[in-house]
Residue frames relative to the residue before (quaternion, step in Angstrom):
aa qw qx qy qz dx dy dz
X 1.0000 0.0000 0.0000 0.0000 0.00 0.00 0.00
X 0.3702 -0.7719 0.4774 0.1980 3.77 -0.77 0.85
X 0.3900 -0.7241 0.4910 0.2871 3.49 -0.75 1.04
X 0.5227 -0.6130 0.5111 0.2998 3.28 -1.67 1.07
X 0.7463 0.2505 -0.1906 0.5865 3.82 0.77 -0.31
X 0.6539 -0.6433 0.3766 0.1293 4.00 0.35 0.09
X 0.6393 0.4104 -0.0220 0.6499 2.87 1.70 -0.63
X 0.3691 0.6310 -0.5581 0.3926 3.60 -0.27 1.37
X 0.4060 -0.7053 0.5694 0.1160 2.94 -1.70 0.79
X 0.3642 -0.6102 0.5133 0.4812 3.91 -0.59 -0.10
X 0.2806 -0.7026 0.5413 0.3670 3.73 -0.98 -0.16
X 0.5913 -0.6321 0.4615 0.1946 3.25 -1.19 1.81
X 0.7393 -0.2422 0.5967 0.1967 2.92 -1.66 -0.55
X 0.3274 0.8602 -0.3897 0.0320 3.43 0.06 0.05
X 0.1659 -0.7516 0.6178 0.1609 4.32 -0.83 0.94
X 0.6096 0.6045 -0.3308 0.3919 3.59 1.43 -0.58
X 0.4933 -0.7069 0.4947 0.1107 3.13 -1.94 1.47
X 0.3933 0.7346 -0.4436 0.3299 3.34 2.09 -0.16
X 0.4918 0.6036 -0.4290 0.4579 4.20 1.10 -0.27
X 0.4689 -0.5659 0.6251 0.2630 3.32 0.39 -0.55
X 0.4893 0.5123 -0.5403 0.4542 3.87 0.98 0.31
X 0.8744 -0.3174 -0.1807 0.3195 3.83 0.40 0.36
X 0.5759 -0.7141 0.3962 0.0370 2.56 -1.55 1.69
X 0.9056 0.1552 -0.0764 0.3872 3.65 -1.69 -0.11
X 0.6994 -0.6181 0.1545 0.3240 3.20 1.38 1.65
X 0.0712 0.8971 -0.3289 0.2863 2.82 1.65 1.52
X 0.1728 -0.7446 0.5681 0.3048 3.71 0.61 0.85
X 0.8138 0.3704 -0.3906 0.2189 3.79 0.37 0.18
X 0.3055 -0.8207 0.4827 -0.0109 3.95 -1.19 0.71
X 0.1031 -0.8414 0.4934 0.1950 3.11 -0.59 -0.05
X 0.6208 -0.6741 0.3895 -0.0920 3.20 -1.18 1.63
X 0.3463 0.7077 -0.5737 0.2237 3.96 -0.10 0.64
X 0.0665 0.6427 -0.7629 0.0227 3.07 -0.95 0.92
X 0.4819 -0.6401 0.5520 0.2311 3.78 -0.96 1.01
X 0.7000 0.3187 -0.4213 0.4806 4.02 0.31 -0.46
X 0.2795 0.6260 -0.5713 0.4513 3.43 0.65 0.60
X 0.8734 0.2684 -0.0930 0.3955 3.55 0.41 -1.39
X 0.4592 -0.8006 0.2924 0.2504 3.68 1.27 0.75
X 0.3727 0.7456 -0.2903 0.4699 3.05 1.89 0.88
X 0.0573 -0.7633 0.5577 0.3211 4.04 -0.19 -0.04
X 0.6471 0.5771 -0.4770 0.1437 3.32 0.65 -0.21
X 0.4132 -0.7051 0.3860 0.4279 3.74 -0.19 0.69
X 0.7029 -0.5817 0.2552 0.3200 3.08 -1.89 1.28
X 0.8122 -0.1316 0.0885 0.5614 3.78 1.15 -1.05
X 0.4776 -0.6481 0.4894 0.3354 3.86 -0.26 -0.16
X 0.1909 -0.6708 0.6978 0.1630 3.89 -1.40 0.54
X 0.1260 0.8017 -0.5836 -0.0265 3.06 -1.33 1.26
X 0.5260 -0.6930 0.2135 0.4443 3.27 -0.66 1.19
X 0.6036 -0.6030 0.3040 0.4237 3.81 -1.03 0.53
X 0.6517 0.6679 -0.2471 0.2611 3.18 1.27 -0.82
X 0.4873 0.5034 -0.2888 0.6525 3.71 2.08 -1.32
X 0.6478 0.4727 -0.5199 0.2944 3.72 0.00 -0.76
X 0.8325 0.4224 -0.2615 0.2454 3.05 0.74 -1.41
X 0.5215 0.5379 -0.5039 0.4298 3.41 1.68 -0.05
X 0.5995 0.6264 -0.3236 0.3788 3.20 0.74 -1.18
X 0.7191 0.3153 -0.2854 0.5495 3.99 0.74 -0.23
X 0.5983 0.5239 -0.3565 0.4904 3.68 1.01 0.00
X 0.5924 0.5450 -0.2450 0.5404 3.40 1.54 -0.31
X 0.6867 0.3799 -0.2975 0.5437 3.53 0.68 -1.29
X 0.6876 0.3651 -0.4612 0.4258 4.62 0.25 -0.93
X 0.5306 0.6268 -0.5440 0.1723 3.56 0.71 -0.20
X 0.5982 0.7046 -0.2395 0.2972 3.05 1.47 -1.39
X 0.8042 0.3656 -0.2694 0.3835 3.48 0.00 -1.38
X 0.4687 -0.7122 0.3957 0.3414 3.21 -0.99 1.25
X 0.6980 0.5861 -0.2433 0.3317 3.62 1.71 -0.68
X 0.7540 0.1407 -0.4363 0.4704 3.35 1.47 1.21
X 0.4746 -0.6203 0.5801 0.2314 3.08 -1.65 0.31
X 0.3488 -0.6836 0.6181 0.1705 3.08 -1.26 0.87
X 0.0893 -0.8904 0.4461 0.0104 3.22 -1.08 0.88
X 0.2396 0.7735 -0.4962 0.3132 3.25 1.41 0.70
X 0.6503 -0.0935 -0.7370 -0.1588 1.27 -1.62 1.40
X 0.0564 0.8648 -0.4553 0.2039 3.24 1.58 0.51
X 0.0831 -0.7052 0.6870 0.1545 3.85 -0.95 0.13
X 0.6963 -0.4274 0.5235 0.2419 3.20 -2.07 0.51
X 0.0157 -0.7807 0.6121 0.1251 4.06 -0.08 0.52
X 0.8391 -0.0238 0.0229 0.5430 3.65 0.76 -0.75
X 0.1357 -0.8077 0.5473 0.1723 3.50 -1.15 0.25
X 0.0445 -0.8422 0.5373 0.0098 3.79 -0.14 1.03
X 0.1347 -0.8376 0.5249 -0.0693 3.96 -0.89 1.01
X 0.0192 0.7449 -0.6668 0.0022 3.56 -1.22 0.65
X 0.6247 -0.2907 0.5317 0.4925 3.46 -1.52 -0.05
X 0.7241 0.3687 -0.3982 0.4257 4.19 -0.02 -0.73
X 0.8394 0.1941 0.2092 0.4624 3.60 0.29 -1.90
X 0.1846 0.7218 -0.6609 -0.0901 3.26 -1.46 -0.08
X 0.3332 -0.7596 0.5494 -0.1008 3.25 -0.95 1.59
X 0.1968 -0.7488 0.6329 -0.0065 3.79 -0.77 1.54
X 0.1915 -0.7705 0.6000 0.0986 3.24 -1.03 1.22
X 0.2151 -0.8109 0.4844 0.2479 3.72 -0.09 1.24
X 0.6061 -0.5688 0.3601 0.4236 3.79 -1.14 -0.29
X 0.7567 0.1303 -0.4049 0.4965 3.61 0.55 0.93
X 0.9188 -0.1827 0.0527 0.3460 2.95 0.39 1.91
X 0.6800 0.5574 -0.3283 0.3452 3.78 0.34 -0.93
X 0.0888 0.7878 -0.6030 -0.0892 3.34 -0.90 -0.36
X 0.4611 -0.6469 0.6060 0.0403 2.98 -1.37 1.93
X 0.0576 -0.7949 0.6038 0.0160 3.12 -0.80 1.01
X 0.1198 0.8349 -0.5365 -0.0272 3.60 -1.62 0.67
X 0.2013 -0.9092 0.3529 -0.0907 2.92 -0.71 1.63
């Protein structure tokens, strides 16, 4: 699969709590080692947080069929079986149906 920004890492193997997989001196972790799974393709990719985020600030600019709305925030979120409708913080509301 081709990277949206070029820059990526495979994801290793890993025994280490430095991920953040466990916390508050959790003897426990979690473990993946892809040749485990007689597969070469690697299990997922690390990208740094910083290229993603240009790299997605680049790609919503484009379509003409959304709007960016930063910095606006989510104030409420209301749902049904039909629709669900975001109420932003000055007031709009995004609707989907």
């Amino acid at each position: 699969m081709p990277s949206p920004c070029g820059r990526r890492s495979p994801a290793r193997p890993s025994r280490s709590s430095k991920s953040g997989l466990a916390d508050d001196g959790s003897p426990l972790f979690l473990h993946y080692d892809r040749r485990d799974l007689q597969d070469p393709t690697p299990l997922g990719y690390i990208v740094e947080n910083r290229v993603l985020r240009r790299v997605l600030l680049e790609r919503i600019r484009s379509p003409e069929s959304l709007s960016f709305l930063a910095p606006l925030e989510v104030e409420a979120v209301e749902t049904s079986s039909l629709a669900a409708v975001a109420t932003l913080s000055d007031g709009r509301q995004i609707v989907l149906a």
